[in-house]
C-alpha positions as CSV (number, residue, x, y, z in Angstrom):
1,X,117.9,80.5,79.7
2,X,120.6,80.6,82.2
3,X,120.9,84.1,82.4
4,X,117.5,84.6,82.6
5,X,117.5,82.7,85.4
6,X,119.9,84.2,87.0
7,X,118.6,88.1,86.9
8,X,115.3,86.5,88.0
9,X,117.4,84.9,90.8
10,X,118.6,88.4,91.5
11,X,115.6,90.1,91.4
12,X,114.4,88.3,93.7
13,X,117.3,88.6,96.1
14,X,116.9,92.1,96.0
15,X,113.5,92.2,96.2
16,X,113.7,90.3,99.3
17,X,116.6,92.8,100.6
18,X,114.9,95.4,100.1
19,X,111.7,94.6,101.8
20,X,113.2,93.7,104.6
21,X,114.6,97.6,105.5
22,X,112.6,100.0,107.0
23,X,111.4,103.4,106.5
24,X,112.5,105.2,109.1
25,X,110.8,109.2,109.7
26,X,112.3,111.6,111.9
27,X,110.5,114.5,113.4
28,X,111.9,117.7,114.9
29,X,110.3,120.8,116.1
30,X,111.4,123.8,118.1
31,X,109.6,127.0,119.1
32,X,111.7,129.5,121.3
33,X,109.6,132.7,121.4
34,X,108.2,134.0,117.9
35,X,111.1,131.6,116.4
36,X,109.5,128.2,114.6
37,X,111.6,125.5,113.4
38,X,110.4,121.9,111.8
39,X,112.1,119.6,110.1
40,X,110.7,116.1,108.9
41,X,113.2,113.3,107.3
42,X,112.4,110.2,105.3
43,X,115.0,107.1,104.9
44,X,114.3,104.1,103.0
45,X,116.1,101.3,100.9
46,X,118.9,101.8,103.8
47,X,119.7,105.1,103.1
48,X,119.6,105.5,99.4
49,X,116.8,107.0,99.1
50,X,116.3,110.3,101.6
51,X,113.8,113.2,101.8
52,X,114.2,116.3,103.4
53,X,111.4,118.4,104.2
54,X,112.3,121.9,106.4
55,X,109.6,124.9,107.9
56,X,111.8,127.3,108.7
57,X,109.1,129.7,108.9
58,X,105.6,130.3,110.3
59,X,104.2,133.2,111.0
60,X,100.6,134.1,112.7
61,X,99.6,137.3,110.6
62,X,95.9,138.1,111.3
63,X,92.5,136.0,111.9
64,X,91.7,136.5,108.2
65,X,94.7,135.6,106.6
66,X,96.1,133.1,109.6
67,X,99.7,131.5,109.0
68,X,102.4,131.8,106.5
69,X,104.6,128.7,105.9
70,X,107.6,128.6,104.2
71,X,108.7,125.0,103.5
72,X,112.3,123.9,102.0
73,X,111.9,120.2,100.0
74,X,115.1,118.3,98.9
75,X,115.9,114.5,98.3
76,X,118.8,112.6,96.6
77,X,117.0,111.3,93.9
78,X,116.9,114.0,91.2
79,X,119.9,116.8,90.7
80,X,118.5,120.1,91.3
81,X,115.5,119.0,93.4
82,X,115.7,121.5,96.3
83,X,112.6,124.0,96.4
84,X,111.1,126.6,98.4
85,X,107.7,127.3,98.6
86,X,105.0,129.5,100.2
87,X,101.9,128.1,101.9
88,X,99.2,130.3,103.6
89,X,96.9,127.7,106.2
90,X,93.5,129.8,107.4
91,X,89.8,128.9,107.4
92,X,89.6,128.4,104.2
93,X,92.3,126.3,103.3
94,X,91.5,124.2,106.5
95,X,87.6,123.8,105.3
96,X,89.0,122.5,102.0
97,X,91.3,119.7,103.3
98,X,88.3,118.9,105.8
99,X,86.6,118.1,102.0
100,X,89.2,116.6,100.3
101,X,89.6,114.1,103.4
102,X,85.5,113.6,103.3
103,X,85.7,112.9,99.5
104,X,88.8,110.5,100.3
105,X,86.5,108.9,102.6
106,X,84.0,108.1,100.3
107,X,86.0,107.1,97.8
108,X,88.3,104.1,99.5
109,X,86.6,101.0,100.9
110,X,87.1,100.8,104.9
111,X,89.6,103.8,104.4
112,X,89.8,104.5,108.2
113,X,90.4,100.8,109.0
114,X,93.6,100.7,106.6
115,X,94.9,103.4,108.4
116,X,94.4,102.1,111.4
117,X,96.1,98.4,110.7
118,X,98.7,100.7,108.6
119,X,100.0,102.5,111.7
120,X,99.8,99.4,114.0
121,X,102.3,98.3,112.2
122,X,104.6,101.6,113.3
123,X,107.4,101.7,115.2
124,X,108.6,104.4,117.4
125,X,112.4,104.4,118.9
126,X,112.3,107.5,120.3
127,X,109.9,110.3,120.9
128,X,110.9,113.5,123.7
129,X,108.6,116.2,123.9
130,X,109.8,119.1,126.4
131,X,107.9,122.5,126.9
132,X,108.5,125.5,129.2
133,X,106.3,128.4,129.8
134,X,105.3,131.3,131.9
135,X,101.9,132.9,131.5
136,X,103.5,136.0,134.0
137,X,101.6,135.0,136.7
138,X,102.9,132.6,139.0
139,X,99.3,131.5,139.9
140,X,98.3,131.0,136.5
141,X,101.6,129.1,135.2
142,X,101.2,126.7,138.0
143,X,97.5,125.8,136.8
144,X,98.9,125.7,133.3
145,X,101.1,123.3,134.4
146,X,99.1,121.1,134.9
147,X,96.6,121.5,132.5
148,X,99.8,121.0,129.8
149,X,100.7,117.7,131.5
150,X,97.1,116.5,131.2
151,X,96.9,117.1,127.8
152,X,100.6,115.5,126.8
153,X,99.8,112.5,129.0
154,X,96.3,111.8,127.2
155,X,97.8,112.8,123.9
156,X,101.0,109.8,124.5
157,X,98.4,107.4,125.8
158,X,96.2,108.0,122.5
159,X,99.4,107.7,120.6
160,X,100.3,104.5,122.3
161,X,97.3,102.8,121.2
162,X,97.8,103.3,117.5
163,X,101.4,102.7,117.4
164,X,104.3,100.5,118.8
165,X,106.1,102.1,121.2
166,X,109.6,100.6,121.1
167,X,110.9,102.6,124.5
168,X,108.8,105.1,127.1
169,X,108.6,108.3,126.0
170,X,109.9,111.4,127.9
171,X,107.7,114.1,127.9
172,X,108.7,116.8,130.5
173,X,106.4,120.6,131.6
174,X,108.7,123.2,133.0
175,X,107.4,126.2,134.3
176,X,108.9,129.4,134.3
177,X,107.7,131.5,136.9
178,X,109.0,134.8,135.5
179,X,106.7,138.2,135.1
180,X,107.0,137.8,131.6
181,X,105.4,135.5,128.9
182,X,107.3,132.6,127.5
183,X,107.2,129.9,125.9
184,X,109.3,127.1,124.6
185,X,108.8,123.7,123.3
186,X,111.1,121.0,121.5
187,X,109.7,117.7,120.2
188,X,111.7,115.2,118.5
189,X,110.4,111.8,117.2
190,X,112.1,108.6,115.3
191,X,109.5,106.0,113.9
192,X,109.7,103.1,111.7
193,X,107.8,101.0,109.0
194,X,108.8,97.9,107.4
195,X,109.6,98.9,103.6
196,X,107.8,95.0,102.7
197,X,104.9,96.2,104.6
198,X,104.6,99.7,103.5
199,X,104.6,97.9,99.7
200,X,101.6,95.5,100.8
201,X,99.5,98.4,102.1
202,X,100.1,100.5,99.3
203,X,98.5,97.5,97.3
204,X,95.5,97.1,99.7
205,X,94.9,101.1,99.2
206,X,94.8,100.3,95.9
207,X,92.2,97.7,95.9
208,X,90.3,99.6,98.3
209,X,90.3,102.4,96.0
210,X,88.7,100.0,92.9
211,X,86.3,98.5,94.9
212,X,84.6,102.0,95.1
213,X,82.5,102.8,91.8
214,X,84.3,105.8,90.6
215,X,87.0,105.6,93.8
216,X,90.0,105.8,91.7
217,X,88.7,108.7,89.4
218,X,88.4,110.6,92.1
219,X,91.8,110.0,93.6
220,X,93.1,111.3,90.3
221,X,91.0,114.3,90.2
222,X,92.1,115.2,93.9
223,X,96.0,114.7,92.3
224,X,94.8,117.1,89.6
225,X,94.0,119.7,92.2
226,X,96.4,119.6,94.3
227,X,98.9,120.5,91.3
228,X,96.5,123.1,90.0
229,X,96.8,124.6,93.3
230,X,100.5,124.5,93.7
231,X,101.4,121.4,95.8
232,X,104.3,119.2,94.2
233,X,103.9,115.9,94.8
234,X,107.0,114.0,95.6
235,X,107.8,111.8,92.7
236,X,110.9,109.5,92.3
Protein backbone atom coordinates (compact mmCIF):
# COMPACT_ATOMS: atom_id res chain seq x y z
CA UNK A 1 0.00 0.00 0.00
CA UNK A 2 3.05 2.07 0.68
CA UNK A 3 4.51 1.76 -2.51
CA UNK A 4 1.47 2.40 -4.17
CA UNK A 5 1.42 5.42 -2.55
CA UNK A 6 4.45 6.43 -3.29
CA UNK A 7 4.46 5.95 -7.34
CA UNK A 8 1.05 7.80 -7.07
CA UNK A 9 2.97 10.42 -5.12
CA UNK A 10 5.35 10.42 -7.96
CA UNK A 11 3.17 10.52 -10.61
CA UNK A 12 1.85 13.24 -9.48
CA UNK A 13 5.06 15.18 -8.95
CA UNK A 14 5.76 14.60 -12.35
CA UNK A 15 2.70 15.34 -13.65
CA UNK A 16 2.89 18.57 -12.01
CA UNK A 17 6.67 19.10 -13.53
CA UNK A 18 5.78 18.53 -16.51
CA UNK A 19 2.87 20.75 -16.97
CA UNK A 20 4.47 23.39 -15.77
CA UNK A 21 7.19 23.56 -19.03
CA UNK A 22 6.46 24.95 -22.14
CA UNK A 23 6.36 24.23 -25.64
CA UNK A 24 8.42 26.35 -27.13
CA UNK A 25 8.29 26.70 -31.50
CA UNK A 26 10.79 28.25 -33.40
CA UNK A 27 10.46 29.65 -36.89
CA UNK A 28 13.05 30.48 -39.51
CA UNK A 29 12.81 31.46 -43.01
CA UNK A 30 15.20 32.90 -45.64
CA UNK A 31 14.74 33.66 -49.24
CA UNK A 32 17.89 35.25 -51.05
CA UNK A 33 16.98 35.14 -54.84
CA UNK A 34 15.52 31.79 -56.24
CA UNK A 35 17.15 30.20 -52.82
CA UNK A 36 14.25 29.14 -50.10
CA UNK A 37 15.04 28.04 -46.78
CA UNK A 38 12.42 27.08 -43.71
CA UNK A 39 12.92 25.45 -40.81
CA UNK A 40 10.34 24.94 -37.91
CA UNK A 41 11.46 23.36 -34.37
CA UNK A 42 9.25 21.95 -31.56
CA UNK A 43 10.62 21.62 -27.70
CA UNK A 44 8.67 20.30 -25.02
CA UNK A 45 9.04 18.29 -21.61
CA UNK A 46 12.34 20.72 -21.37
CA UNK A 47 14.01 19.46 -24.14
CA UNK A 48 13.38 15.77 -24.17
CA UNK A 49 11.24 15.71 -26.62
CA UNK A 50 12.24 17.75 -30.08
CA UNK A 51 10.93 17.94 -33.63
CA UNK A 52 12.60 19.09 -36.51
CA UNK A 53 10.89 19.98 -39.54
CA UNK A 54 13.29 21.49 -42.61
CA UNK A 55 12.05 22.98 -46.49
CA UNK A 56 14.99 23.08 -47.97
CA UNK A 57 13.31 23.44 -51.18
CA UNK A 58 10.56 25.15 -53.12
CA UNK A 59 10.26 25.70 -56.38
CA UNK A 60 7.57 27.73 -58.62
CA UNK A 61 7.36 25.38 -61.74
CA UNK A 62 4.26 26.48 -63.82
CA UNK A 63 0.52 27.83 -63.15
CA UNK A 64 -0.68 24.25 -63.54
CA UNK A 65 1.50 22.42 -61.61
CA UNK A 66 2.49 25.51 -58.99
CA UNK A 67 5.19 24.57 -56.13
CA UNK A 68 7.35 21.73 -55.33
CA UNK A 69 8.23 21.21 -51.62
CA UNK A 70 10.66 19.16 -50.35
CA UNK A 71 10.44 18.78 -46.57
CA UNK A 72 13.12 16.92 -44.16
CA UNK A 73 11.22 15.52 -40.67
CA UNK A 74 13.27 14.20 -37.75
CA UNK A 75 12.65 14.04 -33.81
CA UNK A 76 14.47 12.18 -30.94
CA UNK A 77 11.90 9.98 -30.11
CA UNK A 78 12.21 6.99 -32.48
CA UNK A 79 15.82 5.73 -33.99
CA UNK A 80 15.73 6.08 -37.64
CA UNK A 81 12.95 8.68 -37.76
CA UNK A 82 14.47 11.14 -40.30
CA UNK A 83 12.43 11.33 -43.75
CA UNK A 84 12.28 13.16 -46.78
CA UNK A 85 9.34 13.76 -48.71
CA UNK A 86 7.89 15.42 -51.74
CA UNK A 87 4.81 17.80 -51.66
CA UNK A 88 3.35 19.52 -54.80
CA UNK A 89 0.82 22.75 -53.42
CA UNK A 90 -1.34 24.13 -56.62
CA UNK A 91 -5.11 24.77 -57.04
CA UNK A 92 -6.08 21.77 -56.39
CA UNK A 93 -4.38 20.74 -53.45
CA UNK A 94 -5.25 24.23 -52.04
CA UNK A 95 -9.17 23.75 -52.88
CA UNK A 96 -8.96 20.49 -50.99
CA UNK A 97 -7.53 21.80 -47.61
CA UNK A 98 -10.04 24.76 -48.09
CA UNK A 99 -12.60 21.34 -47.64
CA UNK A 100 -11.00 19.53 -45.26
CA UNK A 101 -10.86 22.82 -43.01
CA UNK A 102 -14.91 23.44 -43.94
CA UNK A 103 -15.63 19.71 -42.88
CA UNK A 104 -13.38 20.42 -39.70
CA UNK A 105 -15.57 23.24 -39.16
CA UNK A 106 -18.63 21.43 -39.12
CA UNK A 107 -17.55 18.80 -37.30
CA UNK A 108 -16.12 20.54 -33.84
CA UNK A 109 -18.46 22.60 -31.56
CA UNK A 110 -17.33 26.45 -31.53
CA UNK A 111 -14.06 25.23 -33.46
CA UNK A 112 -13.04 28.85 -34.28
CA UNK A 113 -13.56 30.04 -30.72
CA UNK A 114 -11.02 27.17 -29.28
CA UNK A 115 -8.63 28.43 -31.56
CA UNK A 116 -9.00 31.63 -30.71
CA UNK A 117 -8.71 31.15 -26.56
CA UNK A 118 -5.92 28.44 -27.71
CA UNK A 119 -3.56 31.05 -29.11
CA UNK A 120 -4.38 33.79 -26.56
CA UNK A 121 -2.73 31.73 -24.52
CA UNK A 122 0.64 32.05 -26.87
CA UNK A 123 3.63 33.59 -26.11
CA UNK A 124 6.05 35.20 -28.37
CA UNK A 125 9.81 36.09 -27.20
CA UNK A 126 11.03 37.05 -30.21
CA UNK A 127 9.86 37.63 -33.73
CA UNK A 128 12.28 39.78 -36.59
CA UNK A 129 11.12 39.99 -39.93
CA UNK A 130 13.65 41.84 -42.40
CA UNK A 131 13.02 42.14 -46.25
CA UNK A 132 15.01 43.90 -49.06
CA UNK A 133 14.09 44.48 -52.56
CA UNK A 134 14.48 46.26 -55.76
CA UNK A 135 11.76 46.18 -58.46
CA UNK A 136 14.75 48.00 -60.95
CA UNK A 137 13.05 50.98 -60.90
CA UNK A 138 13.95 53.42 -58.33
CA UNK A 139 10.38 54.92 -58.62
CA UNK A 140 8.68 51.78 -58.29
CA UNK A 141 10.89 50.37 -55.32
CA UNK A 142 10.24 53.48 -53.43
CA UNK A 143 6.28 52.93 -53.74
CA UNK A 144 6.92 49.28 -52.93
CA UNK A 145 8.32 50.36 -49.94
CA UNK A 146 5.87 51.49 -48.60
CA UNK A 147 3.21 49.39 -49.66
CA UNK A 148 5.54 46.36 -47.87
CA UNK A 149 5.65 48.39 -44.62
CA UNK A 150 1.86 48.71 -44.75
CA UNK A 151 1.25 45.31 -45.13
CA UNK A 152 4.04 44.08 -42.28
CA UNK A 153 2.66 46.73 -39.93
CA UNK A 154 -1.17 45.53 -40.31
CA UNK A 155 -0.07 42.02 -40.47
CA UNK A 156 2.01 42.45 -36.61
CA UNK A 157 -0.91 44.46 -35.39
CA UNK A 158 -3.36 41.47 -36.40
CA UNK A 159 -0.83 39.17 -34.89
CA UNK A 160 -0.76 41.16 -31.77
CA UNK A 161 -4.30 40.71 -31.08
CA UNK A 162 -4.34 36.92 -31.17
CA UNK A 163 -1.17 36.39 -29.31
CA UNK A 164 0.99 37.68 -26.32
CA UNK A 165 3.67 39.52 -27.40
CA UNK A 166 6.39 39.17 -24.81
CA UNK A 167 8.87 42.02 -26.40
CA UNK A 168 8.23 44.56 -29.65
CA UNK A 169 8.84 43.06 -32.68
CA UNK A 170 11.44 44.32 -35.27
CA UNK A 171 10.27 44.30 -38.56
CA UNK A 172 12.55 46.33 -40.91
CA UNK A 173 11.85 47.28 -45.35
CA UNK A 174 15.12 47.98 -47.09
CA UNK A 175 15.15 49.04 -50.47
CA UNK A 176 17.61 48.34 -52.95
CA UNK A 177 17.62 50.83 -55.57
CA UNK A 178 19.71 48.77 -58.06
CA UNK A 179 18.61 48.34 -62.00
CA UNK A 180 18.13 44.88 -61.24
CA UNK A 181 15.41 42.72 -59.45
CA UNK A 182 15.93 41.50 -55.98
CA UNK A 183 14.70 40.32 -53.39
CA UNK A 184 15.46 39.05 -49.93
CA UNK A 185 13.66 38.33 -46.80
CA UNK A 186 14.59 36.60 -43.33
CA UNK A 187 11.91 35.97 -40.62
CA UNK A 188 12.68 34.32 -37.45
CA UNK A 189 10.12 33.69 -34.61
CA UNK A 190 10.26 32.08 -30.99
CA UNK A 191 6.81 31.41 -29.32
CA UNK A 192 5.62 29.62 -26.38
CA UNK A 193 2.64 27.53 -24.87
CA UNK A 194 2.27 26.20 -21.53
CA UNK A 195 2.66 22.25 -21.88
CA UNK A 196 -0.40 22.07 -18.79
CA UNK A 197 -2.37 24.22 -20.99
CA UNK A 198 -1.73 22.69 -24.29
CA UNK A 199 -2.97 19.29 -22.30
CA UNK A 200 -6.39 21.08 -21.21
CA UNK A 201 -7.13 22.24 -24.82
CA UNK A 202 -6.38 19.13 -26.29
CA UNK A 203 -9.21 17.82 -23.88
CA UNK A 204 -11.68 20.66 -24.71
CA UNK A 205 -10.99 19.76 -28.63
CA UNK A 206 -11.94 16.62 -27.67
CA UNK A 207 -15.23 17.32 -26.18
CA UNK A 208 -15.95 19.69 -28.85
CA UNK A 209 -15.40 17.08 -31.19
CA UNK A 210 -18.22 14.56 -29.34
CA UNK A 211 -20.60 17.11 -28.93
CA UNK A 212 -20.96 17.01 -32.78
CA UNK A 213 -23.24 13.95 -34.03
CA UNK A 214 -20.81 12.18 -36.12
CA UNK A 215 -17.83 14.93 -35.19
CA UNK A 216 -15.40 12.38 -34.23
CA UNK A 217 -16.07 9.95 -37.22
CA UNK A 218 -15.19 12.43 -39.26
CA UNK A 219 -11.98 13.50 -37.66
CA UNK A 220 -10.96 9.90 -38.14
CA UNK A 221 -11.91 9.64 -41.72
CA UNK A 222 -9.93 13.05 -42.44
CA UNK A 223 -6.78 11.00 -40.48
CA UNK A 224 -7.56 8.18 -42.96
CA UNK A 225 -6.99 10.53 -45.88
CA UNK A 226 -4.40 12.20 -45.05
CA UNK A 227 -2.34 8.79 -44.81
CA UNK A 228 -3.91 7.56 -48.02
CA UNK A 229 -2.52 10.51 -49.55
CA UNK A 230 0.86 10.38 -48.16
CA UNK A 231 1.10 12.70 -45.15
CA UNK A 232 2.73 11.04 -41.98
CA UNK A 233 1.39 12.17 -39.07
CA UNK A 234 3.74 12.70 -36.27
CA UNK A 235 3.30 10.05 -33.69
CA UNK A 236 5.34 9.57 -30.49
Amino acid sequence: MWIALAVIAVMIILLFIAAMSNITCTVQYNKMGKDDKAMLDIYMLYGMVRFHYEMPKLVFENMKKGFLLKLEKSNNIRRNSGSTSHTRINKEKAEMWAYDIRVLLRSTAALKKWLQRTFAHVRIHELSWSTSFSTGEAEWTAIATGVLWSLKTTLIGWLSFQVRMKSSPRIAVVPEFKDELLFATDFYCVSRLSFGYAIYAAFVLVYRILKVEGGLRRWFRMYRKMKANGHKVPSV
